[in-house]
N, C-alpha and C positions, 0 to 999 in steps of 0.2 A: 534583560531589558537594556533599551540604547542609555548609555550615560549621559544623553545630555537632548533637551527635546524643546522645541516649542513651540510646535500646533499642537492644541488642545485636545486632538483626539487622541485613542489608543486601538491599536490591534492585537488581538488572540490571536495566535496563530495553534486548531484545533484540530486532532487527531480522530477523526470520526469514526475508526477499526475500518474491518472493509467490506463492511455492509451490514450487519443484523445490529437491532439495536441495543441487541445484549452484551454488545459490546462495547457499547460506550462508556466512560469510564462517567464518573461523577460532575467531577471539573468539566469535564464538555460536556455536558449538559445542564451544569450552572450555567457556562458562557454561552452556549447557544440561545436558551430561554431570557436569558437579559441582552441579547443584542439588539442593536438598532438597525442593523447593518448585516447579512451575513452574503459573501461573496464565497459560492460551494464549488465542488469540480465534479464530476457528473458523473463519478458510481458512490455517490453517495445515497446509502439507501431511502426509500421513502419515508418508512417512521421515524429516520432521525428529521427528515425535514417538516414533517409534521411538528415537529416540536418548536421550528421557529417561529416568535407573537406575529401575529396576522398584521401588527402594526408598523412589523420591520420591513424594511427592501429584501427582496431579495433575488439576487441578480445569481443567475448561471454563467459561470468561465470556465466551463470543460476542456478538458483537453482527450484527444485519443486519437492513439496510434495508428499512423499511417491513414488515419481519416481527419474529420472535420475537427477544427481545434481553435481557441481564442488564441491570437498571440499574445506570448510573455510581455511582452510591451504594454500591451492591451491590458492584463490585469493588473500590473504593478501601477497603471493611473490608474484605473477601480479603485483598487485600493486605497493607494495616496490620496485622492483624489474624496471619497467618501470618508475616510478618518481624517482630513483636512478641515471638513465642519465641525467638528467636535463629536461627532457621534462613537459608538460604541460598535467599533466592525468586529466580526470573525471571520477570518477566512480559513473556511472549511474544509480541510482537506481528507481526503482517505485512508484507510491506514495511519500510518503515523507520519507528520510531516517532513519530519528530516529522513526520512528512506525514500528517494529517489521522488521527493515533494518540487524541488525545485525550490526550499527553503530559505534557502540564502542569496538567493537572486530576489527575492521578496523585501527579505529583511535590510538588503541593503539599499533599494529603493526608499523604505521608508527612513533608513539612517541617513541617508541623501534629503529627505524633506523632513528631517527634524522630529517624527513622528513617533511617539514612544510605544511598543509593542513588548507581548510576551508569551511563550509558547506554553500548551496543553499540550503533552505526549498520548499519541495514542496507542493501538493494540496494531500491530505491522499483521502485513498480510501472511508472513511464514507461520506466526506462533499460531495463527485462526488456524492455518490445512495444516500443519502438522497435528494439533488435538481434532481435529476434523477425521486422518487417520489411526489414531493410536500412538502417535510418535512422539518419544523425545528430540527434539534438534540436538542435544550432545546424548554423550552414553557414557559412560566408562570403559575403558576398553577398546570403545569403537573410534569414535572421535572428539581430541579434546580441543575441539577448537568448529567454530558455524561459518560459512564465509554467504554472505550477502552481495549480490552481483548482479548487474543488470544485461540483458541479453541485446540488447539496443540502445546505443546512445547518441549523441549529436554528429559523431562519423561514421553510425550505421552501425550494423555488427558490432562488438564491444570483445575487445581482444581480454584477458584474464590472465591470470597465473594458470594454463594451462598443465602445463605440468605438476601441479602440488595439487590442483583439484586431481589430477587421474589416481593420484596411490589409492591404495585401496582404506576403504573406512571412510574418507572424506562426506562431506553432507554440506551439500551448499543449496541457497534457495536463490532460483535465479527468477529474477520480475521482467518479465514484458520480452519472454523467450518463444512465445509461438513463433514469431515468423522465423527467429533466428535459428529453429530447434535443429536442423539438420546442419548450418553451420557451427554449432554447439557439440552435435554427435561428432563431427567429423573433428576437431579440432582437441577433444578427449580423446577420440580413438587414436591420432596421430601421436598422441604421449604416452600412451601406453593404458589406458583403462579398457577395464574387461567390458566387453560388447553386454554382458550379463548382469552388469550394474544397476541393481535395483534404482526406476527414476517412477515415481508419483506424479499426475499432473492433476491438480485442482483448478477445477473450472466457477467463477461465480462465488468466491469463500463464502461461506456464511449464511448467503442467501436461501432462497425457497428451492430458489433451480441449481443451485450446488453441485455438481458431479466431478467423483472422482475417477480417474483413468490408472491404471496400474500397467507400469510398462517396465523394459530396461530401455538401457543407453543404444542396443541396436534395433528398438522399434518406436525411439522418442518422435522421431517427425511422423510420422503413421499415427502414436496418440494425440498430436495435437491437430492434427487434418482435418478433424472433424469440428473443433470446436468453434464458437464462435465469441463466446464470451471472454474477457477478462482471467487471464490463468497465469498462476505459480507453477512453478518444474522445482519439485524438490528432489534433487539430484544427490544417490546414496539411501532413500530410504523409502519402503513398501511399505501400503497400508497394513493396516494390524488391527481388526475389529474387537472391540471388549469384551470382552467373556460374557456379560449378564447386562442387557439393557437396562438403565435407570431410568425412572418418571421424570419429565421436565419437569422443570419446573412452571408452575402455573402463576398467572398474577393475581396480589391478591388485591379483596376486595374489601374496601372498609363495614 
């Protein structure tokens, strides 16, 4: 939290997972159900936003790729701006806020207007498609180390440790890589990774329309062509189905 504040209001800053609402953690869903105020970003799934009281605001500041998008400007006075009356905001984010949330361009907006704030971690989008296929993100043996990397950022393409992702074993989860996927293959292969490199593409984590794609590194832009939705490239690792399906679990009923 800022050390030192004094507008009356405060900000949650809340990890919504990245979509179902099985994945919400506790804490966010204390903060969401007692907001006054929640400012969301627009894959967040419907029953979590069911859950906000009908008596709070609440405002849509989406953002997405290479299309229509609120500018940052734009919600840091949202925000400011609504936790400035004293009320009780959340700003609601996907996944987990500090993984490519745009977190601390937030936070320091509100450290600029005095405004005392505090974050709720949520469930990132690799840990949901990796148990989506069977996967550990490390192994023993395979790799001891995950690397998180974004496939697009504020210069476009997003250059990487190209060469440490290529050895072999590596397992990185790279976000917001469809459009980049071909310059992503090209840029592994020029270091030396095997064309044969097991790459997973989860489409929609979590959701109802969820789909996984199973590819390697030399038919990554082919699997993501078709997609339309919101998707993870887990890069280094193949689905792996369970041996014996388990019964969901059911909600209960009092």
């Amino acid at each position: 939290m800022t050390q030192a504040h004094t507008a009356p209001g405060q900000v949650i800053f809340v990890g919504a997972g990245p979509g179902s609402i099985d994945h919400l953690t506790m804490g966010a869903c204390r903060a969401i159900t007692q907001a006054e105020v929640v400012i969301h970003d627009r894959l967040i799934g419907p029953d979590i936003l069911e859950l906000i009281p009908p008596s709070a605001t609440r405002i849509a500041a989406g953002k997405e790729g290479f299309g229509p998008s609120t500018p940052q400007d734009t919600i840091n006075a949202l925000i400011v701006g609504h936790a400035g009356t004293g009320r009780r905001v959340v700003r609601l984010k996907s996944g987990d806020s500090g993984i490519f949330g745009r977190l601390d361009e937030e936070i320091e907006a509100l450290d600029a207007a005095g405004i005392a704030w505090r974050i709720v971690p949520g469930l990132t989008t690799a840990a949901a498609a990796a148990a989506s296929i069977g996967q550990g993100l490390t192994k023993r043996g395979r790799n001891a180390a995950l690397r998180i990397v974004t496939g697009h950022d504020m210069a476009g393409f997003a250059e990487q440790d190209w060469r440490g992702l290529a050895r072999p074993g590596e397992v990185a989860a790279i976000y917001m890589g469809k459009k980049s996927a071909r310059f992503i293959q090209g840029r592994l292969m020029m270091h030396g990774a095997a064309p044969d490199t097991p790459v997973t593409v989860v489409e929609n984590v979590s959701r109802a329309d969820e789909r996984t794609v199973a590819a390697t590194l030399a038919t990554l832009p082919d699997a993501v062509a078709g997609l339309a939705g919101p998707a993870i490239v887990l890069y280094g690792l193949a689905p792996r189905r369970a041996a014996a399906a388990l019964p969901q679990l059911k909600e209960a009923h009092a």
